[in-house]
C-alpha positions as CSV (number, residue, x, y, z in Angstrom):
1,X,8.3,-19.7,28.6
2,X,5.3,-19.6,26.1
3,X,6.1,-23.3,25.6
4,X,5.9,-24.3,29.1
5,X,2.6,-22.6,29.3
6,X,1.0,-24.0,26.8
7,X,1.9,-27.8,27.9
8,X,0.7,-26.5,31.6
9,X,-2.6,-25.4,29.8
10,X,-2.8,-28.8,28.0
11,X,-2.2,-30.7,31.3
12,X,-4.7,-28.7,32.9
13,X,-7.1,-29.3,30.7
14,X,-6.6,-32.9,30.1
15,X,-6.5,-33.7,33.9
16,X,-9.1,-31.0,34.9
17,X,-6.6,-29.3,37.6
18,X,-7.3,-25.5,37.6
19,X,-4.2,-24.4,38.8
20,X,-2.1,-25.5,35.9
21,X,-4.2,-23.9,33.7
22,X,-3.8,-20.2,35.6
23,X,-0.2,-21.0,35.6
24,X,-0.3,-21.7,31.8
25,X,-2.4,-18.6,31.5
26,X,0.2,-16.6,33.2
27,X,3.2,-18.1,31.5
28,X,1.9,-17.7,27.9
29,X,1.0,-14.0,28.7
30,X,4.3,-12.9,30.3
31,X,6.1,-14.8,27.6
32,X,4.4,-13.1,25.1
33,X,4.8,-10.0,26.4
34,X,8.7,-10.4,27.0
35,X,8.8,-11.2,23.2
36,X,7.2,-8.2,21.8
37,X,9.5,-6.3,24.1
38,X,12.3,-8.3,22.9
39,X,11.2,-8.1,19.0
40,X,11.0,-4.6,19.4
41,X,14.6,-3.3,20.5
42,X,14.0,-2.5,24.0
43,X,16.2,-4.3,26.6
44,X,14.1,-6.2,29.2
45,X,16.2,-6.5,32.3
46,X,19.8,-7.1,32.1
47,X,19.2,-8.1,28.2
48,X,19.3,-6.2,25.1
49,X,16.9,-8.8,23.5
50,X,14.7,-11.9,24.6
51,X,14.6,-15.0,23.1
C-alpha cells in the first residue's frame, strides 16, 4: 500500500494530475499507519499482524 502510493504520488507529480497525488497522499498515510499498528502487536482487523 505505501508502495502504491508513492508511484501514484510520482505519477502525479510527473503528469501534474492532482488527484493521483491525494490518492498517494492517502495511501502512503493509511499504510503507514497499518504498519506501526502491525509493528506494534496489535491486530488490525481480522489479522494479528500487517505486512
Amino acid at each position: 500500500m505505501i508502495i502504491l502510493g508513492v508511484v501514484l504520488l510520482i505519477l502525479g507529480a510527473i503528469l501534474d494530475i492532482p488527484i493521483l497525488w491525494t490518492i498517494g497522499i492517502i495511501l502512503v498515510v493509511v499504510g503507514a499507519l497499518l504498519w506501526i499498528l502491525g509493528s506494534t502487536g496489535r491486530a488490525v482487523g481480522p489479522r494479528s499482524h500487517y505486512w
